[in-house]
VODRENKOL-263553 format. One record per atom (N, C-alpha, C): residue in one letter; atom name; x, y, z; residue number from 1. Coordinates in steps of 0.2 Angstrom, whole numbers, plus 2048, in hexadecimal, padded with zeros to 3 digits. Example, Ala and Ser with C-alpha at 12.3 -4.5 7.8 and 13.67 -1.06 7.14 Angstrom:
BEGIN
{rest = A	atom = N	u = 842	v = 7E4	w = 827	nr = 1}
{rest = A	atom = CA	u = 83E	v = 7EA	w = 827	nr = 1}
{rest = A	atom = C	u = 842	v = 7F0	w = 827	nr = 1}
{rest = S	atom = N	u = 840	v = 7F5	w = 823	nr = 2}
{rest = S	atom = CA	u = 844	v = 7FB	w = 824	nr = 2}
{rest = S	atom = C	u = 840	v = 800	w = 827	nr = 2}
***
This chain:
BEGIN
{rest = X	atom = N	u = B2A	v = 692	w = 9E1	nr = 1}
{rest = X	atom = CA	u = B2C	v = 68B	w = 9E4	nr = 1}
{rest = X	atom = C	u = B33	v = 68A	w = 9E3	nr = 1}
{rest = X	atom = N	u = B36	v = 68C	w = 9DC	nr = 2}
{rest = X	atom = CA	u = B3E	v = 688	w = 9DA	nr = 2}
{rest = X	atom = C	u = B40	v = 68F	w = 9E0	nr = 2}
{rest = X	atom = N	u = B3E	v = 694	w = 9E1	nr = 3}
{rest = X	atom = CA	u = B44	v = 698	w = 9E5	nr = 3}
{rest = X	atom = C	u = B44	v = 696	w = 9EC	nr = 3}
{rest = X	atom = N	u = B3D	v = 694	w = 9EE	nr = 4}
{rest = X	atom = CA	u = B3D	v = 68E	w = 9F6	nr = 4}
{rest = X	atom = C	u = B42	v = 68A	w = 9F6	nr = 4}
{rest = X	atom = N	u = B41	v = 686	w = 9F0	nr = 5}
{rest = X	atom = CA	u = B45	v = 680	w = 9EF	nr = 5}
{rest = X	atom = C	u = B4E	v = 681	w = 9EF	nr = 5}
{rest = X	atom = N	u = B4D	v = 688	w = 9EB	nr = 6}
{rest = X	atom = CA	u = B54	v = 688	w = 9EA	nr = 6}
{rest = X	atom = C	u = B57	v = 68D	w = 9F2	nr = 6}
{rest = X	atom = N	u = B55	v = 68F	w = 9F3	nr = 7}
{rest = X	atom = CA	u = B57	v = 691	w = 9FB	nr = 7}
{rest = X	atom = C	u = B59	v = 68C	w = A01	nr = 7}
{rest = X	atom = N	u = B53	v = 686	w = A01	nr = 8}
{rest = X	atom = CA	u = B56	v = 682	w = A05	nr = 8}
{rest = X	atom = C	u = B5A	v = 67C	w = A02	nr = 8}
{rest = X	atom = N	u = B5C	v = 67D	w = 9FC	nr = 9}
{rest = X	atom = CA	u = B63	v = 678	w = 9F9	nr = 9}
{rest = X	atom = C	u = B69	v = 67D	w = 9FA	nr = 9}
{rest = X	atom = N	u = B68	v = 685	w = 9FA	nr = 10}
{rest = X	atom = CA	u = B6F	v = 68A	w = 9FC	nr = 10}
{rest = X	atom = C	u = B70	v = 687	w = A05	nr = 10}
{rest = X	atom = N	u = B6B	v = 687	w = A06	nr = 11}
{rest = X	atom = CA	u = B6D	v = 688	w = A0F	nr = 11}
{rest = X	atom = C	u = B6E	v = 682	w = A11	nr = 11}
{rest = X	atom = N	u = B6D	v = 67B	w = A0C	nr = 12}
{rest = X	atom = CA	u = B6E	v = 675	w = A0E	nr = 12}
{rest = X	atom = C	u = B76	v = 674	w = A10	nr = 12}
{rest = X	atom = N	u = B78	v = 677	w = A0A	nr = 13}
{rest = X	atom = CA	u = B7F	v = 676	w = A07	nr = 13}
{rest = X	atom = C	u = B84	v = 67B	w = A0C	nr = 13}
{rest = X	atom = N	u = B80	v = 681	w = A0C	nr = 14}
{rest = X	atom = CA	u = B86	v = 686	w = A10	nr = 14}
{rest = X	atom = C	u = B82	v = 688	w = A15	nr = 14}
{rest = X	atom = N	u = B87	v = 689	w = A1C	nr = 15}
{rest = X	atom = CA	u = B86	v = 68A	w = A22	nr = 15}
{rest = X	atom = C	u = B85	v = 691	w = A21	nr = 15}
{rest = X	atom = N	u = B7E	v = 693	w = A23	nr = 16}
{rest = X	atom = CA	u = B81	v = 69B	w = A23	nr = 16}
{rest = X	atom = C	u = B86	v = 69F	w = A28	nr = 16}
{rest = X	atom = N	u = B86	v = 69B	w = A2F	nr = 17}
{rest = X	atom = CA	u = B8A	v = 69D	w = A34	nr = 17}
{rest = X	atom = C	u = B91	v = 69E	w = A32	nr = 17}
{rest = X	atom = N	u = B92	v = 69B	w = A2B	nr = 18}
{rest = X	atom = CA	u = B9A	v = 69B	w = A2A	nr = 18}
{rest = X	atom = C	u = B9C	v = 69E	w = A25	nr = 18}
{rest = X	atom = N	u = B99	v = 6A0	w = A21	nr = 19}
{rest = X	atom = CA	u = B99	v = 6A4	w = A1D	nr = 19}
{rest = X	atom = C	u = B98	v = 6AB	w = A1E	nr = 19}
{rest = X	atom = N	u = B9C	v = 6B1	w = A1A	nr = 20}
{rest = X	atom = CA	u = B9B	v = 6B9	w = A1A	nr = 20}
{rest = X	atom = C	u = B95	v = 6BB	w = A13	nr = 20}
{rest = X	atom = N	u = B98	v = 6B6	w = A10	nr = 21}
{rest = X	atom = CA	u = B92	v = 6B8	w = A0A	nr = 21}
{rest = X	atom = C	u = B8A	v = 6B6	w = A0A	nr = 21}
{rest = X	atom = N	u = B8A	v = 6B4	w = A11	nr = 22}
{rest = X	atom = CA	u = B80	v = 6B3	w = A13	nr = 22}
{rest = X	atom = C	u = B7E	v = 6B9	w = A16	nr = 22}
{rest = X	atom = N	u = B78	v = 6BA	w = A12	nr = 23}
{rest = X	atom = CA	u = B74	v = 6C0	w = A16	nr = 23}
{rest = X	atom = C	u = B72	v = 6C0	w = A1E	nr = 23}
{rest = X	atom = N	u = B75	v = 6C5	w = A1E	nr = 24}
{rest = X	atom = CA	u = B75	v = 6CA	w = A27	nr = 24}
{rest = X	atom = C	u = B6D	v = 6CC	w = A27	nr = 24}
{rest = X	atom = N	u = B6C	v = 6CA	w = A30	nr = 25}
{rest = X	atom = CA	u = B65	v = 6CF	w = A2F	nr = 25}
{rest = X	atom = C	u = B67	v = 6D6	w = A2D	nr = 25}
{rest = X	atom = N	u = B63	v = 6DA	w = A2A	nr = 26}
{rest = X	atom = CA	u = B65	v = 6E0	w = A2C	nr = 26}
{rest = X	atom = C	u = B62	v = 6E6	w = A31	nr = 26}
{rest = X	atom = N	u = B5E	v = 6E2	w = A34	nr = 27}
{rest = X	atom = CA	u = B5B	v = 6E6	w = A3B	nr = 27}
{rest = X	atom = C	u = B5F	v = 6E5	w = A3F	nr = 27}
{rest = X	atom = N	u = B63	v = 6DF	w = A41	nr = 28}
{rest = X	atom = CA	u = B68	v = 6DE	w = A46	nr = 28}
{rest = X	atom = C	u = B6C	v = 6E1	w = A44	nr = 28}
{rest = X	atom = N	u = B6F	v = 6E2	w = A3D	nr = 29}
{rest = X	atom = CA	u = B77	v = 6E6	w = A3B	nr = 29}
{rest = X	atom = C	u = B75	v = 6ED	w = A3F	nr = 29}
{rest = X	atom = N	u = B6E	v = 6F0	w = A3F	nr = 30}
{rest = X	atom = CA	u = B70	v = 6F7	w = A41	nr = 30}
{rest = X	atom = C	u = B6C	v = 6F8	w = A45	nr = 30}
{rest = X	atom = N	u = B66	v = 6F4	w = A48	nr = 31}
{rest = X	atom = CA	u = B68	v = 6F5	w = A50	nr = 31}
{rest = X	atom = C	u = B6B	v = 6F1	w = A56	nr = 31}
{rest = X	atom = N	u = B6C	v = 6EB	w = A53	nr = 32}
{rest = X	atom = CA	u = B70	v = 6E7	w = A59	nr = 32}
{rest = X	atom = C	u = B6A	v = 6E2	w = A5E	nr = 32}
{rest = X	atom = N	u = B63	v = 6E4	w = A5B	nr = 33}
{rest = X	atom = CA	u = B5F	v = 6E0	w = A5E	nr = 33}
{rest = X	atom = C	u = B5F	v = 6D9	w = A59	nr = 33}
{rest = X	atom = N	u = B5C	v = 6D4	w = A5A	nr = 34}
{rest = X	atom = CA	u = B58	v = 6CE	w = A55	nr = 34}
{rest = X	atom = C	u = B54	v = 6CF	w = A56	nr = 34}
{rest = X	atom = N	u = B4F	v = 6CE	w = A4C	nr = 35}
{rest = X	atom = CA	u = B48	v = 6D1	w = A4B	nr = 35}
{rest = X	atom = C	u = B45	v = 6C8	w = A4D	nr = 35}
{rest = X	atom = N	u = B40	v = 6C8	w = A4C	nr = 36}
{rest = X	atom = CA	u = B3C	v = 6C3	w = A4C	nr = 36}
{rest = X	atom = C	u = B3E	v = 6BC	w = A46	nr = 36}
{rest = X	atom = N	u = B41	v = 6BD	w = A45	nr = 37}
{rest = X	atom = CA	u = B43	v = 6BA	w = A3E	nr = 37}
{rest = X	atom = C	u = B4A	v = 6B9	w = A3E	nr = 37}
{rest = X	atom = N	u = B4E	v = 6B8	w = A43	nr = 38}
{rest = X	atom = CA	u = B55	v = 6B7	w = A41	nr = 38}
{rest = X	atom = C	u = B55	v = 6B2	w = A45	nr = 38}
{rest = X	atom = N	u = B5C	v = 6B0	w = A42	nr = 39}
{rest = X	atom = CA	u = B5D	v = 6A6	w = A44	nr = 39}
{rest = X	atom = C	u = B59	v = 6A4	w = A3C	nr = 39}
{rest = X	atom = N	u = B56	v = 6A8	w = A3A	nr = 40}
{rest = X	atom = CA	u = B51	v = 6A0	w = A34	nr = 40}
{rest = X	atom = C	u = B57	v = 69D	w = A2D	nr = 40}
{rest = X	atom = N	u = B5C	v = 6A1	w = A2E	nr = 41}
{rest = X	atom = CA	u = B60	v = 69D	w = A28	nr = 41}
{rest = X	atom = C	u = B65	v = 696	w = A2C	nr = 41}
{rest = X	atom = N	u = B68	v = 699	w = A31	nr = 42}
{rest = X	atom = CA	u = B6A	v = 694	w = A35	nr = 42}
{rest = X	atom = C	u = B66	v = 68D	w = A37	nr = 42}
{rest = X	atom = N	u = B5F	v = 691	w = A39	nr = 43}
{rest = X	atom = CA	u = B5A	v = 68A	w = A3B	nr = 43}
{rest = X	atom = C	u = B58	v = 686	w = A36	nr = 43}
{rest = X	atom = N	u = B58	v = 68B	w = A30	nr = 44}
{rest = X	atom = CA	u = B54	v = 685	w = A29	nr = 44}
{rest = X	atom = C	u = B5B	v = 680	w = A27	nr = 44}
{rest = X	atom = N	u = B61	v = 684	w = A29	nr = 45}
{rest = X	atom = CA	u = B67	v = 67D	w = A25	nr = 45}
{rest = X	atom = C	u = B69	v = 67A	w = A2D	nr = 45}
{rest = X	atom = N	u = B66	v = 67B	w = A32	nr = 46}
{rest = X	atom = CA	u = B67	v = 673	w = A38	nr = 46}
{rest = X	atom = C	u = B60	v = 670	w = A35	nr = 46}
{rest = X	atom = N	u = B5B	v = 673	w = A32	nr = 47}
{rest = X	atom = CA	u = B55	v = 66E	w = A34	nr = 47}
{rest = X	atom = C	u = B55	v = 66A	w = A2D	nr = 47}
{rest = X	atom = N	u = B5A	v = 66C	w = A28	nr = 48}
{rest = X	atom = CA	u = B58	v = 668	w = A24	nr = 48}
{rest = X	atom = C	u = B5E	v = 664	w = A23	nr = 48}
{rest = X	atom = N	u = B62	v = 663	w = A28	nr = 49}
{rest = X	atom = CA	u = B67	v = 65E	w = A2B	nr = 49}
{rest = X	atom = C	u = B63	v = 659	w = A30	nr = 49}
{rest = X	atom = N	u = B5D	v = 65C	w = A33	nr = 50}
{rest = X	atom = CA	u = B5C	v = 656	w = A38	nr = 50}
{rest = X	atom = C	u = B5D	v = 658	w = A3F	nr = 50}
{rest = X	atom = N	u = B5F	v = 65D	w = A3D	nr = 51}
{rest = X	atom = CA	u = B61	v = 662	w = A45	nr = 51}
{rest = X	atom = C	u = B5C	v = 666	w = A49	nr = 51}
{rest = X	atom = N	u = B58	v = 662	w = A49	nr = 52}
{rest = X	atom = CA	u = B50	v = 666	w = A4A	nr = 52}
{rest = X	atom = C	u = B50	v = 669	w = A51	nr = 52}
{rest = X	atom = N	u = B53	v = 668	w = A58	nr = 53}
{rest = X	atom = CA	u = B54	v = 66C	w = A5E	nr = 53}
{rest = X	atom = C	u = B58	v = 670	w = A5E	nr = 53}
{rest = X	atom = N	u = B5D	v = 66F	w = A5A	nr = 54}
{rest = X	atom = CA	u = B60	v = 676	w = A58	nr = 54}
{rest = X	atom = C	u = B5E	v = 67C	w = A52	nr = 54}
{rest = X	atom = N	u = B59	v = 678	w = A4D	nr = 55}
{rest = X	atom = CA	u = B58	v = 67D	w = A48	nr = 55}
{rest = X	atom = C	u = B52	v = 683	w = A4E	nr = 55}
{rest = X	atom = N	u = B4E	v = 67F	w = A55	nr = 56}
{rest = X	atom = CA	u = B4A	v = 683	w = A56	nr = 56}
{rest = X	atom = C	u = B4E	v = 687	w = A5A	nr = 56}
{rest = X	atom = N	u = B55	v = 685	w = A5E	nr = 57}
{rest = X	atom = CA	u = B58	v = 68B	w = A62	nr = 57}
{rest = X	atom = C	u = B58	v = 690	w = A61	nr = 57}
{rest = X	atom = N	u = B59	v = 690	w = A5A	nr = 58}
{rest = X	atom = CA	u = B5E	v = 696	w = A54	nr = 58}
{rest = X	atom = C	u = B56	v = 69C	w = A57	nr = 58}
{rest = X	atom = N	u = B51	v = 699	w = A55	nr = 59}
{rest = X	atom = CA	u = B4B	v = 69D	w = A56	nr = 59}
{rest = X	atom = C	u = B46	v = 69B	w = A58	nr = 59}
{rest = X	atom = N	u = B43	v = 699	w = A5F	nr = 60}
{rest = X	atom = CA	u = B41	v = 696	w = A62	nr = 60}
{rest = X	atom = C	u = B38	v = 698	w = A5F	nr = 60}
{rest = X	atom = N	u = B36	v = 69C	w = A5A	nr = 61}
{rest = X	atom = CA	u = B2E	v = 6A1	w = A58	nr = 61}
{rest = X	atom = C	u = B2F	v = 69A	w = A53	nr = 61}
{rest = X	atom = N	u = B35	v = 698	w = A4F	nr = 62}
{rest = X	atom = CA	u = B32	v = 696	w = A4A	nr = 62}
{rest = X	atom = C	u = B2E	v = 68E	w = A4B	nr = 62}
{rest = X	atom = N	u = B2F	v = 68C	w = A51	nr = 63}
{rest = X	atom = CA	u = B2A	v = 685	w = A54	nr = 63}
{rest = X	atom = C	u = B23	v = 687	w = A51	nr = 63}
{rest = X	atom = N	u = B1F	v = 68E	w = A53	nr = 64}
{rest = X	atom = CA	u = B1A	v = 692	w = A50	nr = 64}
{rest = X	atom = C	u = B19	v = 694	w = A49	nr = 64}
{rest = X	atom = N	u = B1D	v = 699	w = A46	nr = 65}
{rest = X	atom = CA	u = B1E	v = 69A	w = A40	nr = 65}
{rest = X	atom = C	u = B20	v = 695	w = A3A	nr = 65}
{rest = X	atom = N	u = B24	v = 692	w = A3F	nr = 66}
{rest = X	atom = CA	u = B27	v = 68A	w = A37	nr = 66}
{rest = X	atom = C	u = B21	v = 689	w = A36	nr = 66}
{rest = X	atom = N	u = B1B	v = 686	w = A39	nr = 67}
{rest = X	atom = CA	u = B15	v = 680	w = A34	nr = 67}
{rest = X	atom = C	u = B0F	v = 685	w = A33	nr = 67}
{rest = X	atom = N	u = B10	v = 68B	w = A37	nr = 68}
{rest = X	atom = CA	u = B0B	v = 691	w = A35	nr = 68}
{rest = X	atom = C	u = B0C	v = 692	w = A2E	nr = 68}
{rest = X	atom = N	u = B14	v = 694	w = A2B	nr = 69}
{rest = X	atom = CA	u = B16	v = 698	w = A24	nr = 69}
{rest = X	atom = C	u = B15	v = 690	w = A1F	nr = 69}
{rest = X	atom = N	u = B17	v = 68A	w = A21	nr = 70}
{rest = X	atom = CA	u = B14	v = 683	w = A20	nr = 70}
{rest = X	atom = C	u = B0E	v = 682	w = A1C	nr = 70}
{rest = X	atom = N	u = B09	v = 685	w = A20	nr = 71}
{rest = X	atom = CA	u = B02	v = 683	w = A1F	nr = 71}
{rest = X	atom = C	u = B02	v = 689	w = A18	nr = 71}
{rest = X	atom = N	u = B03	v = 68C	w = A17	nr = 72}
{rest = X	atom = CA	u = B03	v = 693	w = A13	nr = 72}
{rest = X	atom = C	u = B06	v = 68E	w = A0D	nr = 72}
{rest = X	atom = N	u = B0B	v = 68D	w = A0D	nr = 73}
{rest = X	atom = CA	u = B0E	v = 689	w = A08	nr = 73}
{rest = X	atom = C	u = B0B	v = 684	w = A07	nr = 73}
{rest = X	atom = N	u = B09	v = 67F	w = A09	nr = 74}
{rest = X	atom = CA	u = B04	v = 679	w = A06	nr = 74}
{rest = X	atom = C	u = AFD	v = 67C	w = A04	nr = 74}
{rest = X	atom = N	u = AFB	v = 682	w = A08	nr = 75}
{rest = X	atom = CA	u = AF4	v = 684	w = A02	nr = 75}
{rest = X	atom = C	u = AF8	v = 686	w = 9FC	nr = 75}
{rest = X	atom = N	u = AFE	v = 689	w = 9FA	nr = 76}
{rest = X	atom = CA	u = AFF	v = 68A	w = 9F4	nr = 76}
{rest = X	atom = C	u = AFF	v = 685	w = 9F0	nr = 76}
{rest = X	atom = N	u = B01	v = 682	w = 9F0	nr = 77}
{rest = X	atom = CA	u = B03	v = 67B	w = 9EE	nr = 77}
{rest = X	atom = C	u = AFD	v = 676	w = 9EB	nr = 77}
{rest = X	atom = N	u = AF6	v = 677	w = 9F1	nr = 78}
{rest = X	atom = CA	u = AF2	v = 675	w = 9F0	nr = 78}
{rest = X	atom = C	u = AEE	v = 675	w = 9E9	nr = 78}
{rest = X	atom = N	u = AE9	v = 672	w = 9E7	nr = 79}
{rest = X	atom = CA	u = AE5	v = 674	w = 9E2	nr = 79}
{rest = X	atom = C	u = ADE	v = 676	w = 9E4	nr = 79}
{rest = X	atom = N	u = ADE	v = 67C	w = 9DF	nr = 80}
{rest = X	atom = CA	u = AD6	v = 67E	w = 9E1	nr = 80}
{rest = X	atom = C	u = AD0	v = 678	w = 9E3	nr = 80}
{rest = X	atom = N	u = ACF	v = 678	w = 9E9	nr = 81}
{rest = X	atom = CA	u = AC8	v = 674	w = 9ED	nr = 81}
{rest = X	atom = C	u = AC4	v = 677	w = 9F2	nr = 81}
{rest = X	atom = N	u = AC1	v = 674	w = 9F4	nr = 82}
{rest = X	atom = CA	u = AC0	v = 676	w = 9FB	nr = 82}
{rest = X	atom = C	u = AC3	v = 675	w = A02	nr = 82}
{rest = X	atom = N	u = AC8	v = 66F	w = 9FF	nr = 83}
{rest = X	atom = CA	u = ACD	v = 66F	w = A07	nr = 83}
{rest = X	atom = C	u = AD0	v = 674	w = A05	nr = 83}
{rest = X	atom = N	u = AD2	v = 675	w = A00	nr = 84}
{rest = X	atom = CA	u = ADA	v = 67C	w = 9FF	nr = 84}
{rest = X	atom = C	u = AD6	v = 682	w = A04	nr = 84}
{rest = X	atom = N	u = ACE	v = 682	w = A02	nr = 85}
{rest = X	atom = CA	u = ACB	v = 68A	w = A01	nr = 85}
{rest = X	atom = C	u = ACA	v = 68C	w = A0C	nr = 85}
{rest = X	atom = N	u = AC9	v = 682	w = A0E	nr = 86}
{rest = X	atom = CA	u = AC5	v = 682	w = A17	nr = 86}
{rest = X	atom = C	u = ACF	v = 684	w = A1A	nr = 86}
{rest = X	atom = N	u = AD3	v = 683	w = A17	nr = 87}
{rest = X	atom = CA	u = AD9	v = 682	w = A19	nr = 87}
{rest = X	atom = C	u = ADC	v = 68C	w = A1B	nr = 87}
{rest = X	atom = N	u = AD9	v = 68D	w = A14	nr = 88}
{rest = X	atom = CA	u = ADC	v = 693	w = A13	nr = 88}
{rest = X	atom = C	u = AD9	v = 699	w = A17	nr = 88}
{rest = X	atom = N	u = AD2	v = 695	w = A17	nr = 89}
{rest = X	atom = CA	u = ACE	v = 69B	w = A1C	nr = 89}
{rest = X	atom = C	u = ACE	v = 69A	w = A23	nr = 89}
{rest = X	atom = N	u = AD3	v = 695	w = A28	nr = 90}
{rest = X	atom = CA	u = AD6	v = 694	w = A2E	nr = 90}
{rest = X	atom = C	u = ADB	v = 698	w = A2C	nr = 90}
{rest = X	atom = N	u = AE1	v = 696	w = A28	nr = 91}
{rest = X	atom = CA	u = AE7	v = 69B	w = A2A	nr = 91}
{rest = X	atom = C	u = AE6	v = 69F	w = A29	nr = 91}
{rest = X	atom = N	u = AE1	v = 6A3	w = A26	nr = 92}
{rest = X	atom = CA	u = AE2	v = 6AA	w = A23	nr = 92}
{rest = X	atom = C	u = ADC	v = 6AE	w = A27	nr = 92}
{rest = X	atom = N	u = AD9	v = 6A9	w = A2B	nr = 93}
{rest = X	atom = CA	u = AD5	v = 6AD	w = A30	nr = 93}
{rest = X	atom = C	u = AD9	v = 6B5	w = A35	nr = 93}
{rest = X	atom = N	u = AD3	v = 6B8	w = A35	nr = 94}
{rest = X	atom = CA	u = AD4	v = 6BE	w = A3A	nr = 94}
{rest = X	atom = C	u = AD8	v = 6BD	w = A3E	nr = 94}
{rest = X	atom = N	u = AD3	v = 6BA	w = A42	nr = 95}
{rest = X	atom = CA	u = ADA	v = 6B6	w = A4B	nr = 95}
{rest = X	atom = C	u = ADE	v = 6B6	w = A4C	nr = 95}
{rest = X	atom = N	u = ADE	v = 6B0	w = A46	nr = 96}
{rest = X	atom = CA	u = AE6	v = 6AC	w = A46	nr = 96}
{rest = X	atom = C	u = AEB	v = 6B1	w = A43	nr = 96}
{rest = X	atom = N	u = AEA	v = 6B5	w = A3E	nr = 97}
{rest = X	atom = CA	u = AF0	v = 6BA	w = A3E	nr = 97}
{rest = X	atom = C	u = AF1	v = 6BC	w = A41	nr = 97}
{rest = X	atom = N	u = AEB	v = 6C2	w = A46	nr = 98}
{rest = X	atom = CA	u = AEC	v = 6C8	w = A4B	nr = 98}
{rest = X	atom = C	u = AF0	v = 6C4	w = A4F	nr = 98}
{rest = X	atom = N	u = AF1	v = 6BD	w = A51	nr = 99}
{rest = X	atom = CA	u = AF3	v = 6B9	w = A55	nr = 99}
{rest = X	atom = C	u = AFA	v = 6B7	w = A54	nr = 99}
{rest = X	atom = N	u = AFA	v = 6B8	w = A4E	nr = 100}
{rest = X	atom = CA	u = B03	v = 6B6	w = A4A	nr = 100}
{rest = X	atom = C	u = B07	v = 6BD	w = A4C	nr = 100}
{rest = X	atom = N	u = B04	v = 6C3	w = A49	nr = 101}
{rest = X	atom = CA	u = B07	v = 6C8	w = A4B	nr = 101}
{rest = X	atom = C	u = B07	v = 6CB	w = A52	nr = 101}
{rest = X	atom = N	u = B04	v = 6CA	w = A55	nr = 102}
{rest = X	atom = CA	u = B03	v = 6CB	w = A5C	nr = 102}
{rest = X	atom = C	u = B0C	v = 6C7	w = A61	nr = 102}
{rest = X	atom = N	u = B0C	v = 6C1	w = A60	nr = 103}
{rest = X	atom = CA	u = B0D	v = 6BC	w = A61	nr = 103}
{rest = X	atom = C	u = B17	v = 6BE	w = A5E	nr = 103}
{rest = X	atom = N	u = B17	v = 6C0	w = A58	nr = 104}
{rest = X	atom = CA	u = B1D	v = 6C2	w = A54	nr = 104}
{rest = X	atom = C	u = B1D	v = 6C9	w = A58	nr = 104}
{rest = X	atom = N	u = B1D	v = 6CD	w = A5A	nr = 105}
{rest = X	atom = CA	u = B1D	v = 6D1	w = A5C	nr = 105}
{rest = X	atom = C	u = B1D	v = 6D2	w = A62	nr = 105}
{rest = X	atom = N	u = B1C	v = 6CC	w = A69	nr = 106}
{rest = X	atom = CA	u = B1D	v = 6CB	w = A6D	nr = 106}
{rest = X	atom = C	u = B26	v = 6C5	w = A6C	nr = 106}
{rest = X	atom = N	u = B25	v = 6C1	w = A6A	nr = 107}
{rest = X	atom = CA	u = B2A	v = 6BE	w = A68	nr = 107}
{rest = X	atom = C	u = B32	v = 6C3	w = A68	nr = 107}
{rest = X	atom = N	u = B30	v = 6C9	w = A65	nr = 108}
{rest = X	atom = CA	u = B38	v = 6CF	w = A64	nr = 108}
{rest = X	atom = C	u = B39	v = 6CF	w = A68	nr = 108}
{rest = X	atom = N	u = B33	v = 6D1	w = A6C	nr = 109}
{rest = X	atom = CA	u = B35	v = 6D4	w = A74	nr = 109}
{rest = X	atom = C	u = B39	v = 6D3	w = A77	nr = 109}
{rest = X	atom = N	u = B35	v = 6CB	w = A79	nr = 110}
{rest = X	atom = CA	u = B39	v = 6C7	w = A7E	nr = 110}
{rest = X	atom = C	u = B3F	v = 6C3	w = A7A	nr = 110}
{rest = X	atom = N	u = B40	v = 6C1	w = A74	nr = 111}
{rest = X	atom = CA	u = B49	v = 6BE	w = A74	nr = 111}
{rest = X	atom = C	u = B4C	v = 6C5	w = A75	nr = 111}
{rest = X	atom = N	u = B4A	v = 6CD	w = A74	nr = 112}
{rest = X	atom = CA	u = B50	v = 6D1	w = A76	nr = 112}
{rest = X	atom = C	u = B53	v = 6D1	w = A7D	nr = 112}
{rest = X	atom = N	u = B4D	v = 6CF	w = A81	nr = 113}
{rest = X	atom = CA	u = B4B	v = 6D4	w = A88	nr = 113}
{rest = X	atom = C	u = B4F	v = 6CA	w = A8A	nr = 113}
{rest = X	atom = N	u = B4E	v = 6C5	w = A89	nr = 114}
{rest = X	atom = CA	u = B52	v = 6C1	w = A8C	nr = 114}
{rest = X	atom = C	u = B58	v = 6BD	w = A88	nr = 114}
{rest = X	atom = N	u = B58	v = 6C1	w = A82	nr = 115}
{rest = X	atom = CA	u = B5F	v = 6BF	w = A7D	nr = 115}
{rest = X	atom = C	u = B5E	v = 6B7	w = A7C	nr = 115}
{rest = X	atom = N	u = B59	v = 6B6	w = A7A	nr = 116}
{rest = X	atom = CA	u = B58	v = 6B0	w = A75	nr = 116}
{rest = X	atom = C	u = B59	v = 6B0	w = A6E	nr = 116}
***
């Protein structure tokens, strides 16, 4: 949790757009495509400004993926019950993953094939 914490106080403070010393994808450094996951450092320091239409431009999956990875992180946080246990067994259902990857995996496609 303190390195959650302390990542989005780095990226509060510093744009990574303007900086050289923030981590590069390194899929796109070598092949020129965007993986499914780029935009996220950009997007987490506009959202945590208040920037919320633009943090979703940077990557338009994380509308999907922000409260999906969300719900993961309030089960940890939770304490052992039986909401944590009905909770954990939604998100961590068969479907619902085949469907996150499925879905992740369609999402590369299309921002490469329309340069989103």
């Amino acid at each position: 949790m303190t390195i959650l914490l302390l990542g989005v106080f780095i990226l509060y403070n510093i744009n990574p757009a303007q900086y050289w010393f923030m981590p590069k994808c390194p899929f796109k450094l070598i092949t020129g495509l965007s993986c499914p996951g780029c935009g996220i450092q950009r997007a987490i320091h506009a959202f945590v400004h208040g920037r919320f239409a633009e943090a979703i431009s940077y990557n338009y999956y994380l509308a999907y993926s922000g409260p999906y990875a969300l719900a993961f992180v309030v089960v940890w946080l939770m304490p052992d019950n039986n909401t944590r246990e009905r909770i954990k067994k939604v998100i961590e259902n068969k479907y619902i993953v085949d469907f996150y990857i499925v879905s992740f995996s369609i999402w590369f496609v299309v921002r490469n094939i329309l340069d989103l």
